[in-house]
N, C-alpha and C positions, 0 to 999 in steps of 0.2 A: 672259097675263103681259105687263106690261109693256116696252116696249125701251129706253125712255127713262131717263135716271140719277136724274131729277125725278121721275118717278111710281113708281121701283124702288124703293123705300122698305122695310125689315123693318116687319111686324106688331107693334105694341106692345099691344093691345087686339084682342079679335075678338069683332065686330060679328055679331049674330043674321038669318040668312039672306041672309049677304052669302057668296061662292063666294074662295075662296086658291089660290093659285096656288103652288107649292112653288118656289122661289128657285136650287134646286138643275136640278132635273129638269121642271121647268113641270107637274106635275102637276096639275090642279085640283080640288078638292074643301072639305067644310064641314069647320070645325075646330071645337074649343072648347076649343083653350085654343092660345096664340101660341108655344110651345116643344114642340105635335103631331109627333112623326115623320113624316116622311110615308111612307104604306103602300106607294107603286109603289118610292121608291125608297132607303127605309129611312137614309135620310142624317140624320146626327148632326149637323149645322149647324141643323136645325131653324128655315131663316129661311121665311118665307111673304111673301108679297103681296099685296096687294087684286086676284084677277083681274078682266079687264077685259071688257064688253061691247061694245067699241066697234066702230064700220063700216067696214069695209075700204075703203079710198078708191083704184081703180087710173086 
């Protein structure tokens, strides 16, 4: 999930074998459709994310 306020964006369309990140709870998983419950943590905001694959840089 992203940390940033630029890439923290709500889901308006969901993209076929791309992974979401729950907005609420960082859960990650495939949705199909941008208003999904999500299952870990059953929250009614139903925002999502594009989760991210990115390389930890330490």
């Amino acid at each position: 999930m992203p940390l940033f306020p630029k890439q923290y964006q709500p889901v308006e369309q969901v993209e076929s074998g791309v992974h979401y990140a729950c907005m609420y709870c960082g859960y990650i998983e495939h949705i199909t459709n941008p208003d999904q419950i999500c299952s870990r943590c059953q929250n009614n905001c139903k925002n999502w994310a594009k989760a991210l694959n990115s390389q930890i840089v330490r």
